[in-house]
N, C-alpha and C positions, 0 to 999 in steps of 0.2 A: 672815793671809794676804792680801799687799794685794792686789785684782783692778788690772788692768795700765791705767794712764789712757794713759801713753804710754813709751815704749822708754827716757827720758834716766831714769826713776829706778834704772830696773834697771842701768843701765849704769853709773850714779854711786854704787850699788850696790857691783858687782860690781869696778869698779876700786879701791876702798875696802880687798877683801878681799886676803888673799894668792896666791900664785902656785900654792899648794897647793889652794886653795878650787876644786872640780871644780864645773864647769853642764852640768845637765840640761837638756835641752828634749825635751818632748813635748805627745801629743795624742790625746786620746780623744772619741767621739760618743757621744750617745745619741738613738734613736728618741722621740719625742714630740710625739703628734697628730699633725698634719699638717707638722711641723716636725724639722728634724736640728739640734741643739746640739751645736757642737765645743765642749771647753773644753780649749785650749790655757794649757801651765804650764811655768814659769822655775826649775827649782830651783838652786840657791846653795848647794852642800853645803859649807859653811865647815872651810874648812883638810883636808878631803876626811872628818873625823870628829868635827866636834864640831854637831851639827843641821845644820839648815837653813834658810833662808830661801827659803817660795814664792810667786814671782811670776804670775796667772792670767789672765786674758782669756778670753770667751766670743763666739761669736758665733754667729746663729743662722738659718738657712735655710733656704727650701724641701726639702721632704721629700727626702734623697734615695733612693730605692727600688734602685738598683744595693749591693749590699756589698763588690764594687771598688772602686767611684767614692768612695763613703764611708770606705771603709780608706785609698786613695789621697790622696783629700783632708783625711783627716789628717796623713798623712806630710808631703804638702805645704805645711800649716799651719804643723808641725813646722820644717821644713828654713826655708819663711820666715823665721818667728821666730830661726832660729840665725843668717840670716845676718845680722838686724838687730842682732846683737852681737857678731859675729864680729870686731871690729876694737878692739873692748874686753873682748876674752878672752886674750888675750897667750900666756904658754905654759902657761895653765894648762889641766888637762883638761877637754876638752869632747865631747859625747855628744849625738846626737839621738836617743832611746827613742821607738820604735816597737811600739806595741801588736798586735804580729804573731807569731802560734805559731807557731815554726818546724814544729812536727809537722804531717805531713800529714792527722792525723786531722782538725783544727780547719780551721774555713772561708777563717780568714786566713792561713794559708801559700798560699792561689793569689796571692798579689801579693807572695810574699816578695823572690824573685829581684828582679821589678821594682823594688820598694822600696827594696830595700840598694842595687841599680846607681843610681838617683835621689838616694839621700845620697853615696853617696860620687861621682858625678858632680859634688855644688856644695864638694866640697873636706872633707866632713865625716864623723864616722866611727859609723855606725851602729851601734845596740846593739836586740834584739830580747828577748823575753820569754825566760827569767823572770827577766833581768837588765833589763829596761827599766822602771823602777821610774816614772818621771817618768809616762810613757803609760802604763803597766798597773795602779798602785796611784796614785800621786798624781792624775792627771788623772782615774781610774778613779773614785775616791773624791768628789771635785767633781760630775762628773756625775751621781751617785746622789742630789744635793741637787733635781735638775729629775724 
């Protein structure tokens, strides 16, 4: 999994693949120390079922103590990254996975409503848990290494 240097390899990537080839983009955080780690990830699900290819980036910031602010600024990591490919996604499927329960029981459905209005306001089509594999298990999975 190559971690993300800059946007042109993904893109040279992904126009490589076929039209069937679906991208994920998501993004998950983890609390540690005095610091919030997002790690933001590019999945490449080649020809929509033959593996994948994931692209990752991390970046790391002051604590943030709100779990809005932090569920939110994932999304927005998220929805960033889709639009810096969006113009090298043509008509293939594209997803920004959002590590948000839709159930009320869990703490991140308070930002669901916002959330989904916020993707689909930049043009793109929101996907939530237990379908949002890219933020719930892929970026999930990365994070668990800090």
């Amino acid at each position: 999994m190559p971690q993300i240097e800059n946007f042109d390899e993904v893109r040279e990537f992904i126009k490589s693949t076929s039209e069937k080839t679906a991208i994920y983009v998501g993004c998950d955080s983890r609390q540690v120390n005095d610091s919030t780690i997002f790690v933001i990830v590019i999945v490449v699900h080649i020809d929509s079922c033959r593996g994948a290819k994931v692209f990752w980036k991390t970046e790391r910031v002051k604590r943030i103590r709100s779990l809005r602010q932090r569920l939110m600024e994932e999304v927005s990591r998220a929805v960033y990254t889709a639009l810096e490919l969006i113009d090298v996604v043509g008509n293939r499927p594209f997803e920004v996975h959002l590590d948000i329960n839709p159930n009320p029981q869990h703490n991140s459905s308070v930002i669901l409503k916002e959330a989904i209005g916020f993707v689909l306001a930049q043009g793109l089509k929101p996907v939530v848990k237990p379908k949002a594999i890219a933020a719930s298990s892929v970026a999930d999975y990365i994070t668990g290494k800090y």
